[in-house]
C-alpha positions, 0 to 999 in steps of 0.5 A, a space after each residue: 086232345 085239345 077242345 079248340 083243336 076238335 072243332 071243324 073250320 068251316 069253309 065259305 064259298 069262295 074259299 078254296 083249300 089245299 092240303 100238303 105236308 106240312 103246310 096248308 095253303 088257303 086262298 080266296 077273295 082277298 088273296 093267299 096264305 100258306 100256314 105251316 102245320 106242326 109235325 104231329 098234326 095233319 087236316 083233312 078237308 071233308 065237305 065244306 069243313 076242314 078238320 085237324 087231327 092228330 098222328 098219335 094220342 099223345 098229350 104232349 100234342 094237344 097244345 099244337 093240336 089247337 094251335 094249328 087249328 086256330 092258324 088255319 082258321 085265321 087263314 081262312 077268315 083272312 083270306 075270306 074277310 081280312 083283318 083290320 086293326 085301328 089307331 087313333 093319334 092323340 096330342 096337339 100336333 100329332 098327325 099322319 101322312 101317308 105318301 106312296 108305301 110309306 107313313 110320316 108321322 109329327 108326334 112331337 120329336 124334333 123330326 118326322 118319323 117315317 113308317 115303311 108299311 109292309 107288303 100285303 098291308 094297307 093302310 089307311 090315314 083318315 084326318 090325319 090322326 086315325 089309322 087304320 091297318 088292313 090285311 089277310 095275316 091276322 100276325 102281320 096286321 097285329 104286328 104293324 099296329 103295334 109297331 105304329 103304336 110303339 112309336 109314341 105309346 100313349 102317355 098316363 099322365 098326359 093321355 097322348 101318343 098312338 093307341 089302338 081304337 078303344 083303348 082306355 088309359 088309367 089318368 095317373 094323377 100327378 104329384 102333389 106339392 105338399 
């Protein structure tokens, strides 16, 4: 048996929750995911909290045990608050633009690079140099900040590119002509 997996998701007011085969579908104030469950594991709503449980003792189960448990938690908190992720653009130059669903981005190429921004995401440009990423699906959000990232990482040396909000980057130090 897994310790996260025993623990009850509590479910806000609000917050409505069905239970199929195989699948858990969450919906409230922010929208709606469906989140499929692994075979062996099953939820049961009891009051305001939703509990996983496994088909049988077996060990081999304790790794989707908390698994499924932590998707459907992410759900519901999606659903319930949503999920933000931030960027910051850092170089001289170096900016964002939103128009429509997509993000153009100057980040030192020869060229604009352009961003198609998902459905179910939002984003956001503020000052041209910080991003923020909004949306129900804690993967999807995550998923789309790493790729508006991936399209300049942050450089050691230099201390520029996209990063995430906080990031610290360890400053290299340059060779030395001796």
């Amino acid at each position: 048996m897994s310790r996260i997996g025993k623990k009850p998701i509590p479910v806000p007011k609000g917050v409505t929750v069905n239970v199929g085969k195989g699948v858990v579908e969450v919906k409230g104030p922010k929208g709606a995911l469906k989140q499929a469950v692994p075979p062996g594991i099953h939820f049961k709503l009891e009051g305001a909290e939703l509990v996983a449980v496994t088909d049988t003792e077996d060990k081999a189960l304790g790794k989707f045990h908390g698994l499924a448990r932590s998707l459907v938690a992410n759900a519901v908190q999606g659903v319930n608050e949503g999920f933000k992720r931030e960027l910051d653009i850092v170089g001289v130059g170096y900016r964002a633009e939103l128009k429509g669903s997509q993000v153009i981005f100057a980040l030192g190429y020869s060229h604009p690079v352009v961003f198609d921004v998902p459905k179910g995401i939002d984003v956001v440009v503020d000052k041209q140099t910080h991003i923020t990423v909004t949306g129900v699906d804690m993967q999807l959000v995550g998923q789309v900040a790493a790729n508006i990232r991936r399209l300049r990482k942050p450089d050691p040396y230099k201390q520029k590119g996209v990063r995430y909000m906080g990031e610290v980057l360890k400053k290299k130090v340059g060779k030395t002509g001796a």
